[in-house]
N, C-alpha and C positions, 0 to 999 in steps of 0.2 A: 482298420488300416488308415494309413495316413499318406494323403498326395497331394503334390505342388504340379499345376500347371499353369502357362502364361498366355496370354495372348497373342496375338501377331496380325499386321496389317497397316493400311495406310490410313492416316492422319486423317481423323473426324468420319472414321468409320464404323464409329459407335460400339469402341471395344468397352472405353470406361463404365459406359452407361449399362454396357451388357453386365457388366461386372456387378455395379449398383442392383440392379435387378435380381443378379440373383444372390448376393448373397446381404446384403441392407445394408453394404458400406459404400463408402464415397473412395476411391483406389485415389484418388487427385487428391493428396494431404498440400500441396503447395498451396500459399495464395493465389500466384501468377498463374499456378495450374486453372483453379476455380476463376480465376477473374478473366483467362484466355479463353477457358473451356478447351485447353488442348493439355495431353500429356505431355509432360518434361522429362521427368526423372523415374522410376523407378514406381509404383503404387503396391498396395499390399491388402487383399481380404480375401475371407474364408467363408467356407459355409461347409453343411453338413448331410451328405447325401439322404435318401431313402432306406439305404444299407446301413446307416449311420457309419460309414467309411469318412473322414476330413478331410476335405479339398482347401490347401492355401491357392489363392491365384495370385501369381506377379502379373500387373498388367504392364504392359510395357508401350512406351512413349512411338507413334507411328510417322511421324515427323523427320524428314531423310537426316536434318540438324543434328538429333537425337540416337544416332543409329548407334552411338558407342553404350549408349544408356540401353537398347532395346538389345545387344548383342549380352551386357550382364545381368540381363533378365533370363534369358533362354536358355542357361548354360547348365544347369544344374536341375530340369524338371522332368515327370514322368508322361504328360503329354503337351499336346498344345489345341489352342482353338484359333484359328486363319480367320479373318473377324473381314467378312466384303459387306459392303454397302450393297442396298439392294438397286438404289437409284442411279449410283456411280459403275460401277460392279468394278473390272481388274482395274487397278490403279499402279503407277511405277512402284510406289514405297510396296503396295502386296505382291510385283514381284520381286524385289528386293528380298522380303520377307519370306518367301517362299524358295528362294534360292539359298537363303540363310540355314534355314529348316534342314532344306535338301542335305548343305554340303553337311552338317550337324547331326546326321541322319536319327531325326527324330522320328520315331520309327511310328506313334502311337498319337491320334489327335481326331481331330473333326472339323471340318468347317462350317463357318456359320456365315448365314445371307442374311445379315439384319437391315433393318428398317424396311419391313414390308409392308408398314403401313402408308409408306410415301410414293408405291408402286401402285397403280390399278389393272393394268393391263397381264393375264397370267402368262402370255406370250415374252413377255420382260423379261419375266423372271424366269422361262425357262432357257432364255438366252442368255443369262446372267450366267446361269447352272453349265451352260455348256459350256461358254468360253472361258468356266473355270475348271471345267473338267478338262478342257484342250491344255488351260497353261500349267494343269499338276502333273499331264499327262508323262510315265517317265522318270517321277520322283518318288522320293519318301513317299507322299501323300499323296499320289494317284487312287488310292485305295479309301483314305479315310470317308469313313460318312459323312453328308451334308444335309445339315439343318435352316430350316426358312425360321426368323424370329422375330420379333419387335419389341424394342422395349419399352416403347409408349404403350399399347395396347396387351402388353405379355403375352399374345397371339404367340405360339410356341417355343415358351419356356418351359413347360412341363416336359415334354418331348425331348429339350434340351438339355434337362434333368438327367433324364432317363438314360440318352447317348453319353453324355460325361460318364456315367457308373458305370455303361456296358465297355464302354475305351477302357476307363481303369482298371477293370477287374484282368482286362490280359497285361497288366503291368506284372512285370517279375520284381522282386526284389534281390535277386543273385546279382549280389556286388562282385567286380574283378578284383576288388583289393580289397584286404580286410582293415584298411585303414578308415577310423573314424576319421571326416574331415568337411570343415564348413565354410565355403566360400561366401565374404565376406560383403555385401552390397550394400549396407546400409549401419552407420555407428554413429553413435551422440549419447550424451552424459542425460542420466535422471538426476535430478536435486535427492542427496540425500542415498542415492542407490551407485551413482558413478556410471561408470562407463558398461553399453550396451552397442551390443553387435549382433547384426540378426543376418540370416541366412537360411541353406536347405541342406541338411545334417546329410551325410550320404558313407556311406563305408561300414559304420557300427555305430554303439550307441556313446553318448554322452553322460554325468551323471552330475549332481551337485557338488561340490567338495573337492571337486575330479582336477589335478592339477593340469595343465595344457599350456601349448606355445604357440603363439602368432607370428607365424611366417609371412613373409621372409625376414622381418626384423628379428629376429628369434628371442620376443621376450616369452619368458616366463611367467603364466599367469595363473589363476584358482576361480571356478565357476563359482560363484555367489549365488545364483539363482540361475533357471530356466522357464522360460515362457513358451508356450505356443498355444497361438488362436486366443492371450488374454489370461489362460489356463495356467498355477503354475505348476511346474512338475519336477518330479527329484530326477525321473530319469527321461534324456532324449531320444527318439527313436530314427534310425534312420531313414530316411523319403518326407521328414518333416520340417515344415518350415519353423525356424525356429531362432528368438532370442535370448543371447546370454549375457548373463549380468558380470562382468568380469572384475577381479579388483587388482589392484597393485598394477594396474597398465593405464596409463592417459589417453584420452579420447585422439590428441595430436598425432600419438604414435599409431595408432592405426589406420586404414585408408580402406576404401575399395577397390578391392582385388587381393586384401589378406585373408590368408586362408589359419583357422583354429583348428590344430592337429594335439596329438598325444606328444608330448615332449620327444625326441629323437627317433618318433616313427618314420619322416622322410626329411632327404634334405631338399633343398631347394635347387632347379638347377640354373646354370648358364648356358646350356648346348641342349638343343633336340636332335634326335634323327626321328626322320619324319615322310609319310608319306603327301605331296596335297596334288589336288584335281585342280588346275584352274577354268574358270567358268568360260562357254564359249562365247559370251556375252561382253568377255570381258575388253580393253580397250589394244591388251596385247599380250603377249607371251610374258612367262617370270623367267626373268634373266640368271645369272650368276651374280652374286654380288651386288642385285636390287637390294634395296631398304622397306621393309614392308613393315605396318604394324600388327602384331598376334595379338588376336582376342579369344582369353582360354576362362571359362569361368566367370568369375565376375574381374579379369584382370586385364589390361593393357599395356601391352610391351611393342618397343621399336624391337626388330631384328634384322641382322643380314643373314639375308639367304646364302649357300654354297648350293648350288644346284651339284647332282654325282652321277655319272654315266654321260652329262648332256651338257650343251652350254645353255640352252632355253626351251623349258616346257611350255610348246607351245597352248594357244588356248584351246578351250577341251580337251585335254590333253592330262594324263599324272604322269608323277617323276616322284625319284626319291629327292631329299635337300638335308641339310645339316642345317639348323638354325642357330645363327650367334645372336646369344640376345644379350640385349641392350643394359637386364636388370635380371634380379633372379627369381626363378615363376616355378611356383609347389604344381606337378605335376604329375601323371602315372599314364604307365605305357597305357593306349587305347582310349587314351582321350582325344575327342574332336579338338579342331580350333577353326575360328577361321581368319584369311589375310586380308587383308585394305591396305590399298597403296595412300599414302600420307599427301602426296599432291601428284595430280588433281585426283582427290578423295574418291575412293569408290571400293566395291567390293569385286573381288578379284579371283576368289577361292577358299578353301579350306583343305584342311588333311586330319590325318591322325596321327598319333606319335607312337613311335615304333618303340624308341629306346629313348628315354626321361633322362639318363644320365652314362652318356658315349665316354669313353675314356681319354679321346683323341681324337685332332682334327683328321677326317680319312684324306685320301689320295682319290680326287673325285673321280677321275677314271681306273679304279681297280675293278677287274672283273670281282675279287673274292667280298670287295667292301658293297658289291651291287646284291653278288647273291645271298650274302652274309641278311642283307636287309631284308629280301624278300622272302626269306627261312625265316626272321621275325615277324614277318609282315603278317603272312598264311600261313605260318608251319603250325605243327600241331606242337604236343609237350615234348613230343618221341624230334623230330625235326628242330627242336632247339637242342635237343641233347646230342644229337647229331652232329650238328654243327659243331658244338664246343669241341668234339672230340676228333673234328677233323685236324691232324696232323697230328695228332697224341695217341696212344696205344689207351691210356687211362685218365682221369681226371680223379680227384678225392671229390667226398661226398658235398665238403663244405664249400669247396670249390662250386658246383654243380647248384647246391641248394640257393649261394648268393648270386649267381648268375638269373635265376628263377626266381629271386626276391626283386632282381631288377626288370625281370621281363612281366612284372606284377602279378605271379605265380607263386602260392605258396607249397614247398618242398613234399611237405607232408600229406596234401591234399594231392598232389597229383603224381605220386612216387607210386600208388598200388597202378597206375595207368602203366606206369614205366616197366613194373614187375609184371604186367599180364602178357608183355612182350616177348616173345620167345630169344629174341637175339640179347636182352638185358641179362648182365651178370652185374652182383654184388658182393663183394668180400671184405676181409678186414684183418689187417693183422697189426701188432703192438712191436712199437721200436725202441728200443735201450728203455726198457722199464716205463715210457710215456705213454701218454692216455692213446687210448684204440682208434686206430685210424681207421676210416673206411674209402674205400672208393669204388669204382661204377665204371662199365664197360661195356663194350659189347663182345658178340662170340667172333665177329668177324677179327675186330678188331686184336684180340687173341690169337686167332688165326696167325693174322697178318705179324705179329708179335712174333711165332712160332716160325711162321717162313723164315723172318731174318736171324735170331738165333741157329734155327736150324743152318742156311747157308754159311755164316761165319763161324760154325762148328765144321765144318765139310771143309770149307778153306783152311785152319786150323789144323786138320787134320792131313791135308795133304801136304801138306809143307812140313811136318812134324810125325815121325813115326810115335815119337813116345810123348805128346804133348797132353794132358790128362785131358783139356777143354778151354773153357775159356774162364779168366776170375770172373765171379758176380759185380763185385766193385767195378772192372771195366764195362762191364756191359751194360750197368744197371745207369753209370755216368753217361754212356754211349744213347740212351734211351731218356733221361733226364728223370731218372726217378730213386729211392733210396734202395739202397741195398736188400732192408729187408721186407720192402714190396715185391720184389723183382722174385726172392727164397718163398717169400706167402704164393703167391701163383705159382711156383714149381712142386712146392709141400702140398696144397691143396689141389693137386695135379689139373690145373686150368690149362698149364697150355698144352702141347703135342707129348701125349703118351709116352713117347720114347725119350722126352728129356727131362733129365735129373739133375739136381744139387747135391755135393757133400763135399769135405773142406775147402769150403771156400768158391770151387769150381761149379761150373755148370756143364755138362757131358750129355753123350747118351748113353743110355741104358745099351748093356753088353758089350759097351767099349773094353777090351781085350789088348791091350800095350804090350808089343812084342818087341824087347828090347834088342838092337841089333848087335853084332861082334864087337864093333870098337866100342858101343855103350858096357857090353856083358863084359870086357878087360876090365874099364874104370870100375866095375861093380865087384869085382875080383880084389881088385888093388885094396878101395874100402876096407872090404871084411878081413883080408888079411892086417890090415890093421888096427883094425876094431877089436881082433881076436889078441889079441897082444892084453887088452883089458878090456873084454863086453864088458862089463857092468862101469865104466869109464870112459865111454866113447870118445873122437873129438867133438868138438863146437860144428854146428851146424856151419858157420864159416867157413871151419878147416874141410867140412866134407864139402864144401861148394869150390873149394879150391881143388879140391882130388878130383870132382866128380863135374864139376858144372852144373849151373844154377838150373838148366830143364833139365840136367836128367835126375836133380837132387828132388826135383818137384815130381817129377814120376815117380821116385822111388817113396816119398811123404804121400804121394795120392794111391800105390796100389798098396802102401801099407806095411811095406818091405822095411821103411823108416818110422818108428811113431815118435814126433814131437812131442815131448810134457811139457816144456818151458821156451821161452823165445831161445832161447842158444844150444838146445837140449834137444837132442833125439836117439834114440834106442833103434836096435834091431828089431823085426818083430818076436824072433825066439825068443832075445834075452827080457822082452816087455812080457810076452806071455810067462816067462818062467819067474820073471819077478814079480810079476800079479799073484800068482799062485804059492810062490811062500808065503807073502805075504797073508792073503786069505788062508793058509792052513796055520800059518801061525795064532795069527788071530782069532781061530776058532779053537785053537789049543788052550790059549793065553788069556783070551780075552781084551788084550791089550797090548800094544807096541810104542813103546819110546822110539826119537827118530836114533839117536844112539844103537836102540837093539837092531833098528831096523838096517842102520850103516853095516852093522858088525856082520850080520846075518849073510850081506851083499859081499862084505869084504869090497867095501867102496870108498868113499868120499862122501863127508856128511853136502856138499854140493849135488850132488846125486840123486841121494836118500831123498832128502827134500825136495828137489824138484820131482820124484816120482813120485814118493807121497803127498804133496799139493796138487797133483792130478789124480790121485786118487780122488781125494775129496772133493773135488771140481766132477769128477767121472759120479759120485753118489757113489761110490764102494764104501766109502770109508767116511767119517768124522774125528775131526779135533776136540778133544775132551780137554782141557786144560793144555800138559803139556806131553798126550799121551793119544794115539789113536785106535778107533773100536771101529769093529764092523755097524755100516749103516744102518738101525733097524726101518723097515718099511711102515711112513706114516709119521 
């Protein structure tokens, strides 16, 4: 296995030299580093446990100067070592450093008491010990182990061996996003090899040849090589510190704080929604509309804050915020950061980010945009799917699955969580011959579907003796969904037992239309002149003129009228009794021209053909050239 940890602590507290010790490198590559004896920027060595497990350590700069240098050291690792002097013991910069940790909640580490060769008295050091145990007391690191060292004398480095591998081994590697991704700390050209960018590979692997983009510039570029620990290798693994040889990209165009992704795996954003804690520490409450700088990774951005629900979180204190930032910063939900006010400089707080890419500025006091946040914040998989579907009966799958690509949720991974739930339903139905849609629901929500259908069928009904139900097209535009979502839930009998679809309508089961006197006259008048020529009816028109358009629609829905063609409709006798020559002829013959099939009616080849095109629309029948045969099955 492979792990990156950093250091942390105040200035000439002998992180460097801890570093030197144990693994035989000099982390201070500057001149000015070596010739100050203090860290500046960024250091980088490894060594190789006991387990033979790989430890990179970033050590980082302890110097308050430096603090933007030791924030993109810390951002990206699997634990950390709190590095106190034994002689000085808490210093402001280790609690700076410890407050950093805290808000970053680096969950996994140890601390170290070094230079105990410059102590004699054991009563020091166990005073050292407490008042470090007082000021972790409460944090992340109230917990981790604490080691006594020296690295003049290597008086307990073995032991501090030992603690590093046992911290490691409870490191997970369960990444939240399956995005490979390498935040960028350090880049400069080799003679002869080009441009090199190193980092700590986190999300998935890396490979040689592997083409990639650096963000936020979004060039385009192809790995030439990989390195780690001097090693080279074709493939990178994720928790490792690692450099990449990149080509076709200049050293100018990239920075620290670029992140090396897979070509269009994430965008970059300009908005956070976000949760942060400000420190009680701090000089005052975050305002509305303050200026603060975010440090996420190895990156640095100005943002304003929109505090929501509050005008000012005060100190010790969280709140949700919306962050407008400054530049655009590659990011995934459940990432730490932390804030620094830009003048007078200081550390302030941190948070985590809820949603990496908001759609909109919200309305800072809505209640639905507070609890909207806090169902991202703590909700589980089941409580984001909840939420989406508050105000909607349904959502489609794709719908549902990109909502959960931005909550940094893959669909597929946490979809059998959603089916173990007894209230999820899933379905699917295909529209005008297009590819199969699916969407996702719940039983309540069903339910809730089934109450309001049901009531404006009851409404419907009492205003209308002979009214069949209601169209699908109105109800399904009434609900904001396609028609033939609305038909797949009534056919696949999802919602209330008692309601049904057919032409067209939605009803309930054993609706019974008792047609009244003055309806039963106009229905009289019809047929007496239907009978003049049934197999010639008039236009649907002219019967909506005789009869009116709802009772023409009762008499098409209990089947008294059947429609073949938009202006065409039959009795039901005269359609049964034309089905039936028809089929007897057919099985005589074999075969019917629409000619024979006219003469047979004593009709109008107008007629003939619109009831033989419903035939073959019905499957009784097919077109054979210019002649029709019974359908065979198959």
């Amino acid at each position: 296995m492979k792990y990156v940890i950093a250091t942390a602590g105040h200035v000439d507290h002998g992180k460097s030299a801890l570093v030197k010790v144990l693994t035989g490198i000099d982390p201070d590559r500057l001149m000015e580093e070596q010739q100050r004896q203090m860290t500046i920027d960024l250091g980088f060595a490894w060594f190789t446990l006991p387990s033979e497990d790989e430890v990179g350590i970033v050590d980082v700069p302890g110097h308050r100067d430096f603090i933007n240098n030791m924030l993109a050291g810390v951002g990206s690792i699997d634990a950390v070592m709190l590095v106190v002097a034994a002689d000085e013991g808490i210093m402001p910069q280790t609690l700076e450093h410890m407050m950093i940790l805290d808000l970053l909640e680096i969950k996994r580490g140890l601390i170290v008491i070094t230079k105990t060769d410059l102590v004699r008295e054991p009563a020091w050091l166990e005073m050292v010990e407490n008042d470090i145990r007082d000021a972790v007391r409460g944090t992340v690191l109230q917990d981790f182990p604490l080691v006594q060292v020296s690295a003049v004398t290597r008086d307990g480095i073995q032991g501090l061996v030992g603690c590093i591998q046992t911290t490691l081994s409870q490191s997970s590697y369960a990444e939240k996003h399956g995005d490979a991704h390498l935040a960028v700390d350090r880049v400069f050209s080799i003679k002869g090899f080009g441009t090199v960018v190193t980092g700590t590979l986190r999300g998935g692997f890396l490979k040689t040849g592997e083409e990639i983009e650096i963000l936020p510039v979004g060039k385009i570029s192809r790995i030439r090589n990989i390195e780690t620990h001097k090693q080279k290798l074709t493939i990178a693994e994720p928790g490792s510190r690692v450099a990449l040889n990149l080509t076709g990209v200049d050293v100018q165009e990239i920075d620290r704080g670029s992140v090396v992704v897979r070509p269009k795996s994430v965008k970059p954003s300009m908005r956070l929604d976000a949760q942060v804690r400000i420190i009680a520490s701090s000089s005052r409450g975050l305002k509305h509309n303050d200026q603060v700088k975010l440090y996420h990774g190895t990156s640095e951005i100005l943002a304003r804050v929109r505090t929501l629900g509050l005008d000012v979180i005060q100190r010790g204190e969280t709140g949700f915020v919306q962050l407008e930032l400054s530049a655009p910063l590659v990011c995934w939900k459940g990432d730490h950061f932390i804030i620094r006010r830009p003048s007078p400089q200081e550390t302030i707080g941190g948070g985590q980010i809820i949603n990496p890419a908001p759609d909109r500025r919200y309305k800072r006091y809505a209640e639905r945009t507070l609890t909207n946040l806090n169902a991202q914040r703590v909700g589980s998989v089941w409580d984001i799917f909840a939420l989406l579907l508050e105000g909607k009966f349904l959502v489609s799958e794709a719908k549902l699955e990109d909502i959960f690509l931005k909550e940094g949720l893959v669909y597929q991974d946490e979809v059998e969580m959603l089916r173990s739930h007894a209230e999820f339903v899933e379905f699917s139905t295909i529209c005008s011959q297009k590819n199969m849609l699916r969407f996702v629901t719940t039983r309540q929500k069903l339910y809730d579907l089934s109450k309001v259908i049901n009531s404006a069928l009851y409404d419907t009904y009492q205003r209308s003796a002979i009214a069949p139900g209601l169209l699908i097209s109105e109800l399904s535009k009434k609900f904001g969904m396609q028609d033939c979502v609305l038909q797949s839930l009534l056919e696949k009998e999802l919602l209330d037992e008692d309601l049904a679809f057919a032409k067209r309508y939605v009803f309930l089961k054993g609706r019974a239309i008792q047609f009244p006197d003055k309806d039963l006259h106009k229905i009289e008048r019809l047929n007496s002149i239907i009978e003049r020529e049934p197999y010639a009816p008039p236009s649907l028109e002219e019967i909506q003129d005789i009869v009116g358009n709802e009772l023409l629609q009762a008499l098409l829905f209990t089947g008294e009228l059947v429609q073949v063609e938009d202006s065409i409709a039959f009795r039901e006798n005269e359609f049964n009794a034309m089905k039936a020559q028809l089929i007897r002829f057919l099985e005589r013959h074999g075969e019917i021209s629409l000619a024979q099939y006219r003469d047979l009616l004593h009709t109008s080849r107008k007629y003939a053909l619109a009831f033989l095109e419903y035939m073959d629309r019905s499957g009784v029948t097919e077109r054979v050239g210019e002649v029709r045969k019974l359908k065979t099955s198959g």
